[in-house]
N, C-alpha and C positions, 0 to 999 in steps of 0.2 A: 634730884636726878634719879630717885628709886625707880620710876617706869620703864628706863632702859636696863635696868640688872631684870626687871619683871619680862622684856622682850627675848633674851636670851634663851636657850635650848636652857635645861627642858623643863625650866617653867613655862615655855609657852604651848597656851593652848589653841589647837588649830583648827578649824573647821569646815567642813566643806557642806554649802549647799549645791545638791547634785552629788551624783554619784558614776557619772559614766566613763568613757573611755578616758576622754583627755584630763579629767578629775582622777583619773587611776594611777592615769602614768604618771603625774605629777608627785601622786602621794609614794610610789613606788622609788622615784627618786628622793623624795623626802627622807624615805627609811632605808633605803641602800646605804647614803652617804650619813647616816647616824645622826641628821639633821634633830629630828623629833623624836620621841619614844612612840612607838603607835600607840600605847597608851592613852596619850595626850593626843590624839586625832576623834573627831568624830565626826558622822557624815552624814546627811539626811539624803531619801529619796524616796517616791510614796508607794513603790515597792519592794520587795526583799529581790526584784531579778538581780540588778548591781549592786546590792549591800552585800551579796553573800558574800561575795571575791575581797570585800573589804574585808568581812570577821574573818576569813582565814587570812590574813596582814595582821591582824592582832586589834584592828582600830574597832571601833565602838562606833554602833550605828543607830538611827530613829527613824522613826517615820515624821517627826516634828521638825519643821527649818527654825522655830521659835526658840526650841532648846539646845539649836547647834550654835544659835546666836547668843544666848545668856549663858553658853560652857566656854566660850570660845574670847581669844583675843584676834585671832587673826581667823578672819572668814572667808573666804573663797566663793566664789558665785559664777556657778558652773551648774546651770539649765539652759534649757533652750530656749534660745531669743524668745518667742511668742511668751513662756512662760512666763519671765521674769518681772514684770512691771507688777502683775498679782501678787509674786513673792516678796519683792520690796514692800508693796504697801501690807504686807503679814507682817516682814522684818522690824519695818521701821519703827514701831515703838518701844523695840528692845534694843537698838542699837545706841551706841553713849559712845560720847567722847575718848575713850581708853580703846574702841573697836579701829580696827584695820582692815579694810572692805577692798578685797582685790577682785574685780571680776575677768571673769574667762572667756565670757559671752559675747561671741562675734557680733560685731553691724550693733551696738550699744555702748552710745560717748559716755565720757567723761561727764558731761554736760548734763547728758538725762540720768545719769546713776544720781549725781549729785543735787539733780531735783527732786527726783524721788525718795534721797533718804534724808536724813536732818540735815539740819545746813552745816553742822559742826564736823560730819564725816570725813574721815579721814580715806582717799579714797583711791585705788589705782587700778586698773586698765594694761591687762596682759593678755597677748594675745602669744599662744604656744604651738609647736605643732607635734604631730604624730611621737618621731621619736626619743622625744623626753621620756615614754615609755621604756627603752633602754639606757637613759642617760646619756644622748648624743644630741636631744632637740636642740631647737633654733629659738629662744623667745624673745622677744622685746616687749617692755612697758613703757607707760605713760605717767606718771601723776597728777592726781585731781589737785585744786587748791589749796587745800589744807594739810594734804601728805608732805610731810617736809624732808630733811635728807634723814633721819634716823629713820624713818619709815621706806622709804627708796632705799635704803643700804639693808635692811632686815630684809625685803623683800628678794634684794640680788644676792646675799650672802644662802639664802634657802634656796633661790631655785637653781644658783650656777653647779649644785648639787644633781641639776637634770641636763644641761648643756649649757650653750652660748647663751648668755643673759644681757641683754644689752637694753639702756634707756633710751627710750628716743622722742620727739615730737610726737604728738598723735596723730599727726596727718599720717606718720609710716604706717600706723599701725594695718590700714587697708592694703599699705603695698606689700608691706611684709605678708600677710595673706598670700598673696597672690605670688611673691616670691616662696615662701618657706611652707607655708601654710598648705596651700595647693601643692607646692613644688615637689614636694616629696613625689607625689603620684607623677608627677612628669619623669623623675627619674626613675619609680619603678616600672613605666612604659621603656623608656631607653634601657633598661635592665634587661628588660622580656629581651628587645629588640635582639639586643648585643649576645643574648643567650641564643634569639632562633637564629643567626647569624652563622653561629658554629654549628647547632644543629646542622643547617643544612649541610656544612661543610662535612659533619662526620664524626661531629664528638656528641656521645651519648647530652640528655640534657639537662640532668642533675648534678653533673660535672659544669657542663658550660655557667648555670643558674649560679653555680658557687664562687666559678673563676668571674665570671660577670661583675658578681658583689664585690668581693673583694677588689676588683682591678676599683671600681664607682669608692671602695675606701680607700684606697691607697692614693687613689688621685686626690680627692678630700683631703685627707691630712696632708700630703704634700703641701696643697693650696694652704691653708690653715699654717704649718708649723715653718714654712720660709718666707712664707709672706710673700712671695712674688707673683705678679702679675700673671692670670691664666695662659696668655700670649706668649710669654716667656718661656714657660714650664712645655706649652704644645708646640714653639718650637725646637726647645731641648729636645724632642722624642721624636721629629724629624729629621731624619738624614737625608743627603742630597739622593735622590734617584731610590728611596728606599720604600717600602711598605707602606708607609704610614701615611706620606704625602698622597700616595694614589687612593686610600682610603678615606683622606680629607675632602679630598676632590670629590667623590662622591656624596661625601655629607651637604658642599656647599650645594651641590649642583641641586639635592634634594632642599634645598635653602635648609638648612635647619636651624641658623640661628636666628632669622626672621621668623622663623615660626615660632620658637621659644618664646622670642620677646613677643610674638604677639599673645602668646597665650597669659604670660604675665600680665599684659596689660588686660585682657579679656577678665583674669580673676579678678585683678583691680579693681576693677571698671562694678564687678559681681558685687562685690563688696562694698564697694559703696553705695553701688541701689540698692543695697540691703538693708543699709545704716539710713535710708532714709524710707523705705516703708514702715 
C-alpha cells in the first residue's frame, strides 16, 4: 500500500508540461488551497515568457519537458494541440508506471494520449476553464483505462481546490467546452450588456461594470447553494405587473435563450471538429 502514503501532499511531486494561462490558474489554485508546496511544482516551456510568473509563485522551472517527467509524479500536459504528439513522443520513454498523466489539451482523446504514451499509463483527461484562475472554475474529467479510483480521487481532491470538479463520460468533455469552456465569454458579453444597459440610463460605468458582476454572483450562488431550478428562482424575482416581467419580455422577444443554446451548440459542434483534425 506504500504508493498511496507516496501520492499525498507534500511528497507529491507535480509537474507541468506547458506553462500558460490555463496551466497558471491551475497551479495558483494548487497553492492558495496549500494543496502542494511550490516547491514540489516544476514546469517546463521553451521560453522564460510564462516561466517567469511561475518563479515568482516560488515553483521551479526548465526549458526540458524530459526533466519535468523524471522529477515529477503527477504531470500535467498543457500545450497546444498541434504541439503535443512531438511532446509525447519526447516523453514517452521517461514515463513508468508510478506516472499520472493528466492532460489539459483541448480536441485530444483519451484514446490517442493512450496510444502515444506506453501502454501501461495511467492517464486522465480534464478539461478546465478560465476561472480556476480565481478558484471559482467549472472542471470535469475523464479516465483513461488504466487510471483507477485512487488516481480519479487524487486528481479531484487537488483540483476541487480551484472550483467544481466533477467526473464525467468523455463524450461531455466537448459539451462541457462549449458550455463552461466558452461559456464564461458568453457571460462576460451579458456583463458588458447589463452594464451598457445603465449606462445608458445614467449611472456612471464603472459603477454599473461592478453592480453588473456582482448581481452574475449572487445569482450563481443562489443557483449553486439551493439547488433549485433557474425557473424557480426567476420566477421568485417576478412580481405580478412588476419591473422584471416587462424586462423579460424584452429578452424573450430578443430570443435570447435560443440564442444561448445555439451558441452552446455552435462551440460544441467547434470542438469536436477539432478533436477530429
Amino acid at each position: 500500500a506504500w504508493p498511496r502514503v507516496a501520492m499525498e501532499a507534500p511528497e507529491l511531486w507535480v509537474g507541468f508540461v506547458g506553462a500558460g494561462r490555463m496551466a497558471g490558474g491551475l497551479v495558483r489554485g494548487l497553492l492558495q488551497a496549500g494543496k502542494v508546496p511550490a516547491s514540489n511544482i516544476l514546469a517546463s516551456a521553451p521560453s522564460d515568457k510564462n516561466l517567469d510568473a511561475w518563479r515568482d509563485l516560488g515553483c521551479r522551472t526548465t526549458h526540458c519537458n524530459l526533466e519535468v517527467v523524471h522529477r515529477s509524479t503527477l504531470v500535467f500536459l498543457a500545450t497546444k494541440p498541434h504541439i503535443l504528439p512531438g511532446v509525447l513522443e519526447e516523453i514517452r520513454p521517461a514515463v513508468g508506471p508510478h506516472h499520472i498523466v493528466v492532460s489539459l489539451v483541448a480536441g485530444v482523446t483519451i484514446q490517442t494520449l493512450q496510444r502515444l504514451l506506453p501502454p501501461w499509463t495511467k492517464v486522465l483527461r480534464i478539461m478546465p476553464n478560465l476561472p480556476c484562475v480565481v478558484q471559482a472554475g467549472a472542471m470535469v474529467f475523464s479516465r483513461g483505462s488504466n487510471a483507477g479510483d485512487d488516481e480519479a480521487a487524487l486528481l479531484k481532491s487537488l483540483l476541487s481546490s480551484c472550483g467544481l470538479c466533477e467526473e464525467v463520460p468523455e463524450s461531455y468533455i466537448d459539451i462541457h467546452t462549449g458550455l463552461s469552456g466558452s461559456g464564461v465569454a458568453y457571460v462576460y458579453l451579458f456583463a458588458e450588456a447589463l452594464a451598457e444597459g445603465a449606462v445608458k440610463m445614467g449611472m456612471p460605468g464603472a459603477l454599473a461594470s461592478r453592480i453588473a458582476a456582482q448581481t452574475l454572483l449572487g445569482a450563481a450562488k443562489m443557483l449553486l447553494e439551493t439547488g433549485e431550478h433557474p425557473a424557480k428562482l426567476r420566477g421568485d424575482v417576478c412580481t405580478p405587473g412588476g419591473t422584471t416581467i416587462y424586462a423579460l419580455h424584452q429578452l424573450e422577444k430578443g430570443a435570447l435563450r435560443a440564442t444561448v443554446m445555439d451558441a452552446v451548440e455552435a462551440a460544441t459542434n467547434r470542438a469536436c471538429d477539432m478533436a477530429k483534425d
